[in-house]
C-alpha positions in Angstrom: 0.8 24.6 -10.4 3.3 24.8 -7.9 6.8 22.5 -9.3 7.0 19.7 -6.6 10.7 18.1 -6.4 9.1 15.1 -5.5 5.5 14.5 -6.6 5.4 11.0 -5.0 7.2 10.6 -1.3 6.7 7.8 1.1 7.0 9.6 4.6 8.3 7.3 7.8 8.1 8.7 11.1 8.6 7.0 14.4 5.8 5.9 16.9 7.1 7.9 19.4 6.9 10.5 17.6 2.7 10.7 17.9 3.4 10.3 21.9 3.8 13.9 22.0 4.9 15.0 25.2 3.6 11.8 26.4 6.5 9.0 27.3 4.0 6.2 25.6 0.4 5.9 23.7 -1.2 8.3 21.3 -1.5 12.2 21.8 -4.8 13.4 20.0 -3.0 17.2 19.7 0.1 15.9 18.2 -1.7 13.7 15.8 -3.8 16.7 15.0 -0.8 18.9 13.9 1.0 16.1 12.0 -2.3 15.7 10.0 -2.7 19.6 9.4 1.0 19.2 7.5 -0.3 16.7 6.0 -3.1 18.5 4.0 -0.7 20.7 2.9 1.4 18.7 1.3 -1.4 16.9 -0.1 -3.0 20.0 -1.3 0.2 20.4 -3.2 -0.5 17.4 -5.3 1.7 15.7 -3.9 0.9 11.6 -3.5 2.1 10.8 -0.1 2.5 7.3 1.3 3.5 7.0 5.5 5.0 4.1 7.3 4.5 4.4 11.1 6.5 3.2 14.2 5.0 1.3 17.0 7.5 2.1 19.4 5.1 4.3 21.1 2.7 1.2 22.2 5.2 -2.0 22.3 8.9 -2.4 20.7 10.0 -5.6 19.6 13.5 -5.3 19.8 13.3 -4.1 23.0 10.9 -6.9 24.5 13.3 -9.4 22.9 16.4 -7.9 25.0 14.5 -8.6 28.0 13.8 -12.6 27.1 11.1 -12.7 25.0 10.9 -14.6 21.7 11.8 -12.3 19.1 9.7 -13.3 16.2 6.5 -13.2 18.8 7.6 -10.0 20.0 8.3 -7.9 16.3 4.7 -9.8 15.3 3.4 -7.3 18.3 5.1 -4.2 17.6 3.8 -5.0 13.8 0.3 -4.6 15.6 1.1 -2.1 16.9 2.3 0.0 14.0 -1.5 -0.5 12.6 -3.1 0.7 16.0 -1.2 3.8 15.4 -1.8 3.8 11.2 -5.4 3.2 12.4 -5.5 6.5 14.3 -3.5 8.9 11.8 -6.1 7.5 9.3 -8.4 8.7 11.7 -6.9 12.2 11.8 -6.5 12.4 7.9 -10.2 12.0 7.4 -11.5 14.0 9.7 -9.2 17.1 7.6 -10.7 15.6 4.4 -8.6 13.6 2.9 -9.0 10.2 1.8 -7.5 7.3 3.3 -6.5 3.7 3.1 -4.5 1.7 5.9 -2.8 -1.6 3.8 -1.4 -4.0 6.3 1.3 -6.3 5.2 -0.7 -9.4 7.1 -4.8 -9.8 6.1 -6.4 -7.8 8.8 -9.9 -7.6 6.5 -12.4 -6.1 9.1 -10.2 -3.0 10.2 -7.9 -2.2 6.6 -6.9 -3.4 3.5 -4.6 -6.1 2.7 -1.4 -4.3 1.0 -1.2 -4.9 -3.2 1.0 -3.0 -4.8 -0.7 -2.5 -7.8 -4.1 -1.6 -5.4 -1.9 0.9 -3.5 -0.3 2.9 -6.5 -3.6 3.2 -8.5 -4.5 4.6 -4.5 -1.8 7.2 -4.9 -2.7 8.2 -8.3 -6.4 9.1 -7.2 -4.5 11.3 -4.3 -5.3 9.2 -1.5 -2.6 9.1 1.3 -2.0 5.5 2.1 -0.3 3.9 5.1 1.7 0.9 5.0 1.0 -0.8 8.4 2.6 -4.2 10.0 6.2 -3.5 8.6 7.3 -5.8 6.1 5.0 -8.5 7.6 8.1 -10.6 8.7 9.9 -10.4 12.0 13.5 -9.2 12.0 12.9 -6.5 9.6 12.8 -2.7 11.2 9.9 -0.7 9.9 12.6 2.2 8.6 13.4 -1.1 6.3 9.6 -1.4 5.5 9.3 2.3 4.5 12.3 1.9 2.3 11.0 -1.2 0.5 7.9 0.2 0.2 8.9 3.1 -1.3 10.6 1.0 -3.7 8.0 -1.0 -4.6 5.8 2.4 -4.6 8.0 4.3 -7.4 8.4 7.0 -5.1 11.1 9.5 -5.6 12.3 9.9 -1.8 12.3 8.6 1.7 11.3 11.3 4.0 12.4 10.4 7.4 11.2 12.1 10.0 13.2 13.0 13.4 13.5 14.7 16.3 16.8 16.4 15.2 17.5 18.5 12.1 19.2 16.1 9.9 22.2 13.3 10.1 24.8 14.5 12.8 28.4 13.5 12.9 27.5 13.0 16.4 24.6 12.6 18.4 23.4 16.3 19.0 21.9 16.0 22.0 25.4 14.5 23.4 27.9 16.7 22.0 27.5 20.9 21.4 30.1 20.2 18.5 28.1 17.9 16.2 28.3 19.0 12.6 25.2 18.7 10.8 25.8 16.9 6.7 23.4 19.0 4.3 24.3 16.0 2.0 25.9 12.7 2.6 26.0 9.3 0.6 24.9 5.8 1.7 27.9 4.2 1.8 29.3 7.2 4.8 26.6 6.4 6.3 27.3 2.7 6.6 31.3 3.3 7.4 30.5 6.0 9.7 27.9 3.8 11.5 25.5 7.1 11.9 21.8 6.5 13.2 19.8 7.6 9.9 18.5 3.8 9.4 19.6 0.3 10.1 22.0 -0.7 7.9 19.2 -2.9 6.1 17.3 -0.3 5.1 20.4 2.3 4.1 21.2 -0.8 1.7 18.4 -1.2 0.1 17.8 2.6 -0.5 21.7 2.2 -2.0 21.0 -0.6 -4.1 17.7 0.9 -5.6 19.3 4.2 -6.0 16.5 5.9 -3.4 16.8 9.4 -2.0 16.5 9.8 1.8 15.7 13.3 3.7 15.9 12.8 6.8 14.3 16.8 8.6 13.4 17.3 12.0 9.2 16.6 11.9 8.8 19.1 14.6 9.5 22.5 12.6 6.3 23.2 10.8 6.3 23.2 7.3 9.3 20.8 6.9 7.4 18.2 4.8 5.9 20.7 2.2 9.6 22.6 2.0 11.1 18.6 1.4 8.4 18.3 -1.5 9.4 21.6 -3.1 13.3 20.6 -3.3 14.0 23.5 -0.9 17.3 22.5 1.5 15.6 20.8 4.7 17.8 18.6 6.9 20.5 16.3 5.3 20.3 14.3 1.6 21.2 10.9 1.7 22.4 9.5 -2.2 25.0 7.7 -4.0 26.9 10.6 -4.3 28.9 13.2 -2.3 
């Protein structure tokens, strides 16, 4: 058996990420290769939990700069995160593995409702299970969904997934000179004010003492090097 660093991760990656090259919806191709990683890891043994963006079909925070009510408008982007959990799902099985969307609202005829107890005894019998609809409240950011989920999950890191190859001093695709951290601890990343998370979700990762790896999602093989302990992207913990 191959030693995993991590033998249970919960893996958030952005909606936009499964445009593709696309500048909005769903790209069958890229949702193809994300699923293909994803066999790998799960061949691993690993048990692997996602939360998805929506930010590829409708963003609330977005909608609700431009006038619209912002509870109305994160309830749609929530909906949106299960269109897009609805179609990895649909990738995932068609590979082989087993599935099960768990949305944080009853949505009965299209997934399961999410219970924790339901989804870890999911994990343990190696399906991959995705935690749709965010939290299920407006306000909250689906990077703070993945991290309370992960909590609630016992997982043993947050692998965020990005299109850059860790946490920058500066934003990388601004400034030549950006100095990528291979490690880094929560509270920098609060008083530095760096894009990892919002700052909800960085403290609740603190507070429950959760690692975060953020990796760039588009270098194959990130994920299974992540759940292998080997260096990928930058470590976000308690301590330097």
């Amino acid at each position: 058996m191959t030693e995993l660093r991590y033998p249970r991760i919960l893996l958030k990656i952005s909606g936009e990420a499964l445009a593709g090259p696309n500048q909005f919806g769903i790209d069958p191709e890229t949702i193809d290769t994300f699923c293909r990683e994803m066999v790998e890891v799960a061949e691993l043994g690993v048990e692997l939990a996602l939360v998805i963006g929506g930010g590829n079909i409708f963003r609330g925070l977005s909608a609700a700069s431009r006038g619209m009510d912002r509870a109305g408008a994160d309830y749609m982007g929530m909906l949106a995160t299960v269109i897009n959990s609805l179609a990895v799902q649909d990738g995932l099985e068609k590979l082989g593995l087993t599935t099960r969307v768990m949305t944080a609202f009853p949505m009965q005829q299209v997934a399961e409702p999410y219970i924790r107890r339901r989804a870890i005894r999911h994990l343990e019998k190696k399906r991959v299970v995705i935690c749709a609809a965010g939290t299920g409240n407006p306000f909250f950011t689906t990077d703070t969904a993945a991290v309370l989920r992960g909590a609630e999950l016992k997982v043993q890191a947050i692998l965020k997934a990005t299109k850059v190859d860790g946490v920058y001093d500066k934003d990388p695709k601004k400034d030549q000179d950006a100095q990528l951290f291979s490690h880094i601890s929560y509270i920098d990343v609060l008083k530095k004010r760096l894009q990892v998370m919002d700052s909800t979700a960085i403290s609740l990762a603190m507070d429950n003492n959760l690692p975060i790896v953020v990796f760039n999602l588009f270098t194959a093989g990130n994920i299974k090097r992540v759940a292998l302990g080997e260096p990928t992207g930058t470590l976000v913990t308690g301590g330097e």
